[in-house]
N, C-alpha and C positions, 0 to 999 in steps of 0.2 A: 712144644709148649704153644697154646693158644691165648690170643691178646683179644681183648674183647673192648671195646672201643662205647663209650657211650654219649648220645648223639646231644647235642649245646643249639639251643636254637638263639639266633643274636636279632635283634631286629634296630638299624638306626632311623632315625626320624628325625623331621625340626616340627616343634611341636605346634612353635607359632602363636604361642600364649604369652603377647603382648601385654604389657600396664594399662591399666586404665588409661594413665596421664596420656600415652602417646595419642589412642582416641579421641582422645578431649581435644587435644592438639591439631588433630587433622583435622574434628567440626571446627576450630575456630578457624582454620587456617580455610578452608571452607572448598579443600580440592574434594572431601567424599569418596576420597580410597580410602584412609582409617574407620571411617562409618561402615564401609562396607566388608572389609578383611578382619575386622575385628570383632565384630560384632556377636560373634557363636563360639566367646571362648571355651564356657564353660560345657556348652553341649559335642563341642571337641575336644575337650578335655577328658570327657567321660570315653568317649568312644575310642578315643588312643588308650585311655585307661582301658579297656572292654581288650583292644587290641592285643596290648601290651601284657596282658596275664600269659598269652599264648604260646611266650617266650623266655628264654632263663638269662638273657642277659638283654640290657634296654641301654640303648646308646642315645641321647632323645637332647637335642640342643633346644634351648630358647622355653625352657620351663622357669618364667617367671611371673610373678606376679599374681592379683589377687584371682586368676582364673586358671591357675594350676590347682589347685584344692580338687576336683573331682577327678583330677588323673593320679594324684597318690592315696585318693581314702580307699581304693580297693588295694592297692601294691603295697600298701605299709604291712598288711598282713602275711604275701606271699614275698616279698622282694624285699633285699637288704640294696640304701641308698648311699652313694655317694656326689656329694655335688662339688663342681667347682666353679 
């Protein structure tokens, strides 16, 4: 008898899609790391989103806030979510 195995590709990630408020937080606090690390959420958003189709399971920590939106409007169609 032959077992035929079929292949699961996993990818994990920290997404790094920070809140706004933290942002705002580092301008006021005025060191300019949150200026400069958070600044491209949304165009990383996309592109993990872009990533993340490539694979059938997505292990993806720190998906919050208002700059997660362009990493699930393509996965809501191929990927079923779970959050915790």
């Amino acid at each position: 008898m032959s077992t035929q195995y079929e292949e699961v590709r996993i990818v994990s990630n920290n997404a790094y899609l920070i809140p706004w408020f933290f942002v705002i937080y580092e301008q006021y606090k005025g060191d300019g790391f949150g200026i400069h690390t958070c600044a491209d959420q949304h165009l990383r958003a996309k592109r993990l989103g872009a990533l993340c189709k490539e694979y059938d399971v997505l292990l993806l920590q720190e998906v919050w806030g208002g700059g997660s939106s362009p990493l699930t409007w393509d996965l809501e169609r191929t990927h079923s979510f779970l959050q915790r």
